[in-house]
C-alpha positions as CSV (number, residue, x, y, z in Angstrom):
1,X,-39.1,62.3,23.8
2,X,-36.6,65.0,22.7
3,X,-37.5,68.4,22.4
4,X,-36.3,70.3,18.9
5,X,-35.6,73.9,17.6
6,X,-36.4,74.8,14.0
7,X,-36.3,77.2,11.9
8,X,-37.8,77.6,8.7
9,X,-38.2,79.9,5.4
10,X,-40.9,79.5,2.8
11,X,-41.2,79.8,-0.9
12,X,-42.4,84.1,0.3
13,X,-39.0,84.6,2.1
14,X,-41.4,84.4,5.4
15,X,-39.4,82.6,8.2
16,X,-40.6,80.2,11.4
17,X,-39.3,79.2,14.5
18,X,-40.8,77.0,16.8
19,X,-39.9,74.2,19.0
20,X,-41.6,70.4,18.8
21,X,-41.4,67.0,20.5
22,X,-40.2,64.0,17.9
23,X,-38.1,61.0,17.8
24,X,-35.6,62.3,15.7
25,X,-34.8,65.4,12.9
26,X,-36.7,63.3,10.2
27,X,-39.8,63.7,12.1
28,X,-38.9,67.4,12.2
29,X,-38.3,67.4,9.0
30,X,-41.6,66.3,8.2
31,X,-43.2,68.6,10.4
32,X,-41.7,71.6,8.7
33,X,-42.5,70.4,5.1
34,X,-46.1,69.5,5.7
35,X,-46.4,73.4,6.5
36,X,-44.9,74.4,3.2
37,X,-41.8,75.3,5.0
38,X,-38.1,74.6,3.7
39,X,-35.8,73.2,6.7
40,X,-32.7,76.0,7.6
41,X,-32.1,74.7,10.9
42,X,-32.8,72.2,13.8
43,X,-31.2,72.0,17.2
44,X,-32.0,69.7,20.3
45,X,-32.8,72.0,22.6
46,X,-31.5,70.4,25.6
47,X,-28.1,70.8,24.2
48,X,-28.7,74.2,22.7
49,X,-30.0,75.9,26.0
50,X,-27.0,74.4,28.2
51,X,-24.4,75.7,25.5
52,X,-26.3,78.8,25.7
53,X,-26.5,79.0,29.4
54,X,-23.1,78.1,30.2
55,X,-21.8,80.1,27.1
56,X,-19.4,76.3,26.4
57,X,-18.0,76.6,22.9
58,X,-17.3,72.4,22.7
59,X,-15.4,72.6,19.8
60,X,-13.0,75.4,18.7
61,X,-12.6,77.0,14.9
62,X,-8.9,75.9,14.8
63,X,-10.2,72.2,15.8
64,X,-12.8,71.9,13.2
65,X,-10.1,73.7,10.5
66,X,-7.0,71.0,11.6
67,X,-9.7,68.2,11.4
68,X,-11.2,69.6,8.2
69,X,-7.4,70.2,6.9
70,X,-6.5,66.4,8.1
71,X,-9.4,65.1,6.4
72,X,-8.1,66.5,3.2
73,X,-4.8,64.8,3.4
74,X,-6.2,61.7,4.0
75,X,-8.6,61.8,1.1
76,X,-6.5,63.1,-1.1
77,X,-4.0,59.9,-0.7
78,X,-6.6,57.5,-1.7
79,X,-8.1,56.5,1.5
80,X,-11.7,56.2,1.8
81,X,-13.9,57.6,4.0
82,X,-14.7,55.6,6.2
83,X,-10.9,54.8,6.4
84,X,-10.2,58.7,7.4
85,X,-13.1,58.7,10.3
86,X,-11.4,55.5,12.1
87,X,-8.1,57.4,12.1
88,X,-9.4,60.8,12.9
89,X,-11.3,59.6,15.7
90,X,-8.1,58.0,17.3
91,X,-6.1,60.7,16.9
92,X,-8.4,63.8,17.8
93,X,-7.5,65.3,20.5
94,X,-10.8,67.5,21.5
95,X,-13.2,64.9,23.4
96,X,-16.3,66.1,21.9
97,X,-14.9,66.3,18.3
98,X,-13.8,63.2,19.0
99,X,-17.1,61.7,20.0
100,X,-19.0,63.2,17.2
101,X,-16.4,61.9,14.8
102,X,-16.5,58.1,15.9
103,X,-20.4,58.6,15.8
104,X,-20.2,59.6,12.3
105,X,-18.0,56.8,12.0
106,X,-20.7,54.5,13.3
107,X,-23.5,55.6,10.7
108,X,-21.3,55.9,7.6
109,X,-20.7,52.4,8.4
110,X,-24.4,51.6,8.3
111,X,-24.6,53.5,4.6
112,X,-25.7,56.6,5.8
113,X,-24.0,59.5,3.7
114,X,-21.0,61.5,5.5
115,X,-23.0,64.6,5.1
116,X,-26.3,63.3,6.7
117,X,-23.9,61.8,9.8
118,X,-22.8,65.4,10.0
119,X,-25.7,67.1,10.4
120,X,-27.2,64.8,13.1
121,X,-24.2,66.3,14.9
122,X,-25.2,70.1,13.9
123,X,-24.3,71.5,17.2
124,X,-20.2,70.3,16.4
125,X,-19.9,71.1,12.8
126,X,-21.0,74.0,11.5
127,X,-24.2,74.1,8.9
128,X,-21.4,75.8,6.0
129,X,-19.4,72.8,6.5
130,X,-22.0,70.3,6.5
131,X,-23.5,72.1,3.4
132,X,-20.1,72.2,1.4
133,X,-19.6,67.9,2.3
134,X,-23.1,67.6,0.6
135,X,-22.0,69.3,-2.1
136,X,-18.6,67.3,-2.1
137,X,-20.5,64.0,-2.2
138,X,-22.8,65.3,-4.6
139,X,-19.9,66.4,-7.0
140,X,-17.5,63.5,-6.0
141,X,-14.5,66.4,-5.1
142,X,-14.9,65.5,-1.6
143,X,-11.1,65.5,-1.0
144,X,-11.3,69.4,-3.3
145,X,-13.9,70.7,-1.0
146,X,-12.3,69.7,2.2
147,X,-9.0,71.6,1.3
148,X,-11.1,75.1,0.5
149,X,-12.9,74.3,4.0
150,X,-10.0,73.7,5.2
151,X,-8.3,77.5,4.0
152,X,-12.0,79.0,5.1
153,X,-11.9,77.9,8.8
154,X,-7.4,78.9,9.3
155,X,-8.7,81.9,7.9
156,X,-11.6,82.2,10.7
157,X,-9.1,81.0,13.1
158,X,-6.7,83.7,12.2
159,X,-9.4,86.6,12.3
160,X,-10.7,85.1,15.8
161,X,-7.2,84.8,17.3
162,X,-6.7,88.6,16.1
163,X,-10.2,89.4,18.4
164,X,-9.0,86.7,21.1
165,X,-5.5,88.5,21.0
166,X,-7.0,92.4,21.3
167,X,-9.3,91.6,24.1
168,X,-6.6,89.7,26.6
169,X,-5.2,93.2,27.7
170,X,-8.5,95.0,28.5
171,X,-9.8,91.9,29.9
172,X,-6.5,91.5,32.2
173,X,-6.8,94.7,33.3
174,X,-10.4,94.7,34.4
175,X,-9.7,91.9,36.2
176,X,-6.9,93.3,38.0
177,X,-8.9,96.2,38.6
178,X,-11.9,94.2,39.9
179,X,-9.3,92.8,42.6
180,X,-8.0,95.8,43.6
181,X,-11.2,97.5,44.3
182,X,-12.7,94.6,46.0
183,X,-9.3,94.2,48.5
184,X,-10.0,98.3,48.8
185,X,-14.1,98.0,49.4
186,X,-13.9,94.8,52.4
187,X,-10.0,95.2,54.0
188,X,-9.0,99.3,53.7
189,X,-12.0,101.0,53.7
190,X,-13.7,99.3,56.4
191,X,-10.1,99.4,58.8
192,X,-10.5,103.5,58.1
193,X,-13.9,103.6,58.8
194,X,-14.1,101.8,62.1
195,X,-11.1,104.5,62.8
196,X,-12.9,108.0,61.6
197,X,-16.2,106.8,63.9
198,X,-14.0,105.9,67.1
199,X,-12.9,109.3,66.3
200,X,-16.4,110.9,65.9
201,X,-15.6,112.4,63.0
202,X,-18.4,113.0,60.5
203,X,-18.3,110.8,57.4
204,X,-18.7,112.6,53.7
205,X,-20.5,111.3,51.3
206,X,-18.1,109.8,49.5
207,X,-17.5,107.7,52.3
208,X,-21.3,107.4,53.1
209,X,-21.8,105.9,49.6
210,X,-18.9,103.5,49.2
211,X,-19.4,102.2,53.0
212,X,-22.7,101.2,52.0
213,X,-21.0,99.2,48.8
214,X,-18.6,97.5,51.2
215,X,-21.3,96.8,53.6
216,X,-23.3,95.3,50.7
217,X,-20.1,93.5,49.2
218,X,-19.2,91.7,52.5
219,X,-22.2,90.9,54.3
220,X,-24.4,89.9,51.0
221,X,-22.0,88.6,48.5
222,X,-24.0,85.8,47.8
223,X,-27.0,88.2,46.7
224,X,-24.8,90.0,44.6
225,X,-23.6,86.8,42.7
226,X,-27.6,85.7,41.9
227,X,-28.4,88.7,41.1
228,X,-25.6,89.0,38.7
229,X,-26.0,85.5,37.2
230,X,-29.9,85.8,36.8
231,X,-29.2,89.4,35.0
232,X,-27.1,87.5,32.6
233,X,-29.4,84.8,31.9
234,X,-32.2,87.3,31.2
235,X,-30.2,89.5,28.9
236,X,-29.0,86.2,26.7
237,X,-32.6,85.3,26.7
238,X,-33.4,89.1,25.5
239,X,-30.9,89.2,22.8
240,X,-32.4,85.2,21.6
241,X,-35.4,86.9,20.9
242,X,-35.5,87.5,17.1
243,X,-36.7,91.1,16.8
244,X,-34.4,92.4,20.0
245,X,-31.4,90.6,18.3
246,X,-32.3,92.5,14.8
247,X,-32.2,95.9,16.4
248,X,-29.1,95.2,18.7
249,X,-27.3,93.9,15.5
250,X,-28.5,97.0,13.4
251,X,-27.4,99.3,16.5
252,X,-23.4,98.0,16.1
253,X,-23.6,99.7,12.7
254,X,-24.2,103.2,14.9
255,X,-21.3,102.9,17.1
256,X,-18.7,104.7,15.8
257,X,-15.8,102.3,17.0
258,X,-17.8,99.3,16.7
259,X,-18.9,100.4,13.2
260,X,-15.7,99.8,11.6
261,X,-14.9,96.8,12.6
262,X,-18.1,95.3,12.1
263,X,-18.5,96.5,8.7
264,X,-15.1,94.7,8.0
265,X,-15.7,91.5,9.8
266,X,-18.6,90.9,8.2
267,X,-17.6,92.3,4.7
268,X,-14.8,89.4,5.0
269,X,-16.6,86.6,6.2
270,X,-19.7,87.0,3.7
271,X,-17.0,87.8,1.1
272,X,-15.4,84.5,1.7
273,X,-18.1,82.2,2.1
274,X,-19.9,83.1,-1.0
275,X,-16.7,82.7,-2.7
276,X,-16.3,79.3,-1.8
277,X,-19.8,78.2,-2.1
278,X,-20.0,79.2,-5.8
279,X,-16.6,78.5,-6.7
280,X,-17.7,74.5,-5.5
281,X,-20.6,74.7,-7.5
282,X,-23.4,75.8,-5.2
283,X,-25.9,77.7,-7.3
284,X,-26.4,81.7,-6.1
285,X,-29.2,81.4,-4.5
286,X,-28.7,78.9,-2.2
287,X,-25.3,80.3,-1.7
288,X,-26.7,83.2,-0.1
289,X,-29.4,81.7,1.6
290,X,-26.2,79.5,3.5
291,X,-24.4,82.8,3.9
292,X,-27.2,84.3,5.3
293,X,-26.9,81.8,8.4
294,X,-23.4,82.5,9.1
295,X,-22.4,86.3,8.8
296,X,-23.2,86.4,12.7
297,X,-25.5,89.3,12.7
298,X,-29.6,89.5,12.4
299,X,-29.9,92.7,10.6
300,X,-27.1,91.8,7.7
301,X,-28.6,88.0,7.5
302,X,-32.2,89.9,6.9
303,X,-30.3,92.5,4.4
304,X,-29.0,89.1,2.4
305,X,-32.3,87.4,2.4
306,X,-34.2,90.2,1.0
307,X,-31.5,90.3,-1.6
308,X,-31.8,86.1,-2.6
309,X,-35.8,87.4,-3.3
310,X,-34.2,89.8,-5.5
311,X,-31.7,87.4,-7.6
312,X,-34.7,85.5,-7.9
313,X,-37.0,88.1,-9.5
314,X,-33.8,88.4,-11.7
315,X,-31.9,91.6,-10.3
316,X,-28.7,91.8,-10.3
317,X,-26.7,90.8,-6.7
318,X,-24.9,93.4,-6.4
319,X,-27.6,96.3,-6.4
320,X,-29.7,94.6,-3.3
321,X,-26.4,94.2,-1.5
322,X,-25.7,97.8,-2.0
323,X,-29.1,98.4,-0.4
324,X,-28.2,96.6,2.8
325,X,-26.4,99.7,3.7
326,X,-23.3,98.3,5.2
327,X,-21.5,96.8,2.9
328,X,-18.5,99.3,1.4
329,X,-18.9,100.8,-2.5
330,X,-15.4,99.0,-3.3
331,X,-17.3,95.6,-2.3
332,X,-20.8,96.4,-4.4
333,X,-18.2,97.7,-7.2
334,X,-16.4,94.3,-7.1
335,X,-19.5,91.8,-7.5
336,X,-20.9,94.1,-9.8
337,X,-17.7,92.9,-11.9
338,X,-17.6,89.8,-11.0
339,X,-20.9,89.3,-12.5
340,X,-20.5,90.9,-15.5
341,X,-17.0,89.0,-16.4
342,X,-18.6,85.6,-15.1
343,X,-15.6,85.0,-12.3
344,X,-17.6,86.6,-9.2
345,X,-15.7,83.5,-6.9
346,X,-12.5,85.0,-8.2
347,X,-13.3,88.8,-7.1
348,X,-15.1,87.9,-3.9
349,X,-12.3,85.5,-2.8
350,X,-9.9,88.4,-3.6
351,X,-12.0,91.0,-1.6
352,X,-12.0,88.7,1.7
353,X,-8.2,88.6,1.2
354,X,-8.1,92.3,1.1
355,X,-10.3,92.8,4.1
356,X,-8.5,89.7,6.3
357,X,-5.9,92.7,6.6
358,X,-8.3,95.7,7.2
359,X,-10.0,93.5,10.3
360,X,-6.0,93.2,11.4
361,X,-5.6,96.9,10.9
362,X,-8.8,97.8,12.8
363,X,-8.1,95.4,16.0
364,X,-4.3,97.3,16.2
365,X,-6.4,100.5,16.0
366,X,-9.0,99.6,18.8
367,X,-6.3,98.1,21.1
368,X,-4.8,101.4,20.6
369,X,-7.7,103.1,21.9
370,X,-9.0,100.7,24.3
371,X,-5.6,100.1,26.6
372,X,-5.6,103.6,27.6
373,X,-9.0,104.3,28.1
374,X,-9.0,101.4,30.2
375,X,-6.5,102.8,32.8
376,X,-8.0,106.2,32.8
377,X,-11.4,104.7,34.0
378,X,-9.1,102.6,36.4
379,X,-7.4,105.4,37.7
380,X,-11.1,107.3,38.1
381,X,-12.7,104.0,40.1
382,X,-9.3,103.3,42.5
383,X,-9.1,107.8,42.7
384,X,-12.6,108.0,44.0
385,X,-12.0,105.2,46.5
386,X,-8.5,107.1,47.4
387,X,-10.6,110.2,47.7
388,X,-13.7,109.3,50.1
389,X,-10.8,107.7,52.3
390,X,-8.4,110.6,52.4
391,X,-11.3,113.4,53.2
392,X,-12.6,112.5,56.4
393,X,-8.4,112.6,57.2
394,X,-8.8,116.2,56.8
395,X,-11.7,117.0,58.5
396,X,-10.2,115.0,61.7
397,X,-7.3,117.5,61.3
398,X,-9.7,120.2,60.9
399,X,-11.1,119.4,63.7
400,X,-7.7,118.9,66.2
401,X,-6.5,122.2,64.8
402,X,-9.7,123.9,65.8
């Protein structure tokens, strides 16, 4: 029987997670409503710890935005759904967006709503876009909907190509650097060594403490891969853990580099959601209550569902968003007006816009920073090894000359 990962919220704001054997995510379902809880998410976990483990994103943001931009087209000539899924699964190119298509495919052919096939394949689509189809359906603007998710996820796309883009340097050069300090550590250092001893000549410490490295890089490089890959599985299952993950997420906001970005990131990407949930119709609360599951941070998604408890008591948004703490005064300032003129989609699509370009600006200034701090700390590593190699030279010409 499969194993499943939920999560829930109740009427309090009081969230559970748990995992439970069942047939399908019906029985789930059931399981989490007979304990007064509302269903936010369910996973297999099978699937979920093996994406986890091997850190596999299956299906890339610009996949699900072409097929979600595709889908659009197709809709908006006429066709009907079930029409669009038998061509998009021919044509996609991505295997596993391909499989999950032609299994939605399947059970909108047995009457099963698009929306529902989606969400029995929650670990391709994303819960915003599975939310917004429901909505579609609901609303009959299917074709409408698909378009905005469409924008939504090129927008995402472009702000992750931006971080893909800033990283490939750094990342380049610590891999160059890795191989240039291994080739040092097990083929020059140990060549030098073997040549000080035969020529008794008494090793530093420098010398003493990198010959142990090679020793332990050459002999037991095997040890140092498990260890390595068991450190990284216990840090990912660390940061899983609900209340580590809140104060990791709340310590980005301390950073001063990091602090920046993040603020902007996330100011854009809850920005734009909300604005496209209400502007399809979603009401508020649940709007937030979707966004709160998709800024990609623990401490903000806590910040917006204290603030949905608010709206509900009647407060205005804008003043429990200001008490979140992150969020810029220009971005409180502009929901503030966009609830008091009655076009808050309007100002918050705006504000993403505006901060789509401050996320550009910040990655240009980080890259700035980053590239040379990165050869600095490359020309400290390879100096040091240059150093203990060079130092017993001298002491074996002090010693000729004595």
């Amino acid at each position: 029987m499969p194993i499943y990962k939920y999560k829930g919220i109740n009427e309090l704001g009081q969230k559970i997670q748990s995992t439970v054997y069942a047939n399908d995510e019906n029985e789930v379902l059931d399981i989490i409503r007979k304990g007064n809880y509302y269903p936010i998410e369910i996973k297999r976990v099978r699937e979920l710890e093996i994406r986890n483990l091997l850190h596999i994103k299956k299906v890339k943001i610009k996949d699900i935005a072409i097929f979600c931009r595709q889908l659009y087209t197709l809709l908006n000539s006429g066709i009907t759904i079930i029409t669009c899924l038998d061509i998009l699964r021919v044509q996609t190119e991505n295997k596993y967006l391909k499989s999950s298509i032609s299994e939605c495919y399947e059970e909108v052919q047995k009457g099963i709503s698009f929306s529902e096939s989606l969400r029995k394949n929650s670990d391709i689509f994303p819960n915003l876009l599975i939310n917004m189809v429901e909505v579609g359906e609901i609303s009959g603007n299917l074709d409408v909907i698909m378009n905005r998710m469409a924008v939504y996820y090129e927008k995402e796309n472009k702000i992750y190509t931006k971080i893909k883009g800033a990283m490939t340097y750094p990342i380049i050069l610590s891999i160059v650097s890795a191989i240039v300090v291994a080739f040092l550590l097990t083929f020059v250092l140990p060549t030098f060594v073997a040549m000080f001893e035969s020529a008794g000549a008494a090793l530093p410490m420098p010398t003493r403490i990198l010959l142990n490295i090679s020793y332990l890089v050459t002999k037991f490089w095997y040890l140092v891969v498990l260890i390595l890959i068991i450190i990284i599985y216990i840090s990912k299952r660390i940061i899983q853990n609900e209340k580590i993950s809140y104060v990791l997420d709340k310590l980005k906001f301390k950073i001063p580099i990091i602090k920046d970005l993040m603020v902007k990131i996330i100011t854009s990407r809850f920005s734009r959601s909300l604005a496209i949930l209400i502007s399809s119709g979603v009401p508020l609360i649940r709007s937030l209550e979707i966004v709160s599951n998709i800024v990609g941070n623990k401490f903000v998604s806590d910040g917006i569902d204290k603030s949905r408890e608010d709206v509900l008591k009647g407060i205005s948004l804008a003043d429990p968003i200001e008490e979140i703490g992150i969020f810029p005064p220009m971005v409180v300032h502009m929901i503030r007006i966009g609830e008091e003129s009655g076009v808050l989609d309007e100002i918050l699509d705006k504000t993403s816009d505006f901060y789509d370009d401050e996320v550009e600006s910040a990655f240009q200034k980080i890259t700035t920073l980053v590239e040379p701090l990165m050869i600095v700390i490359m020309s400290i590593i390879v100096g040091f090894i240059v150093i203990a190699i060079v130092l017993p030279m001298f002491d074996m010409i002090n010693t000729v000359q004595y």
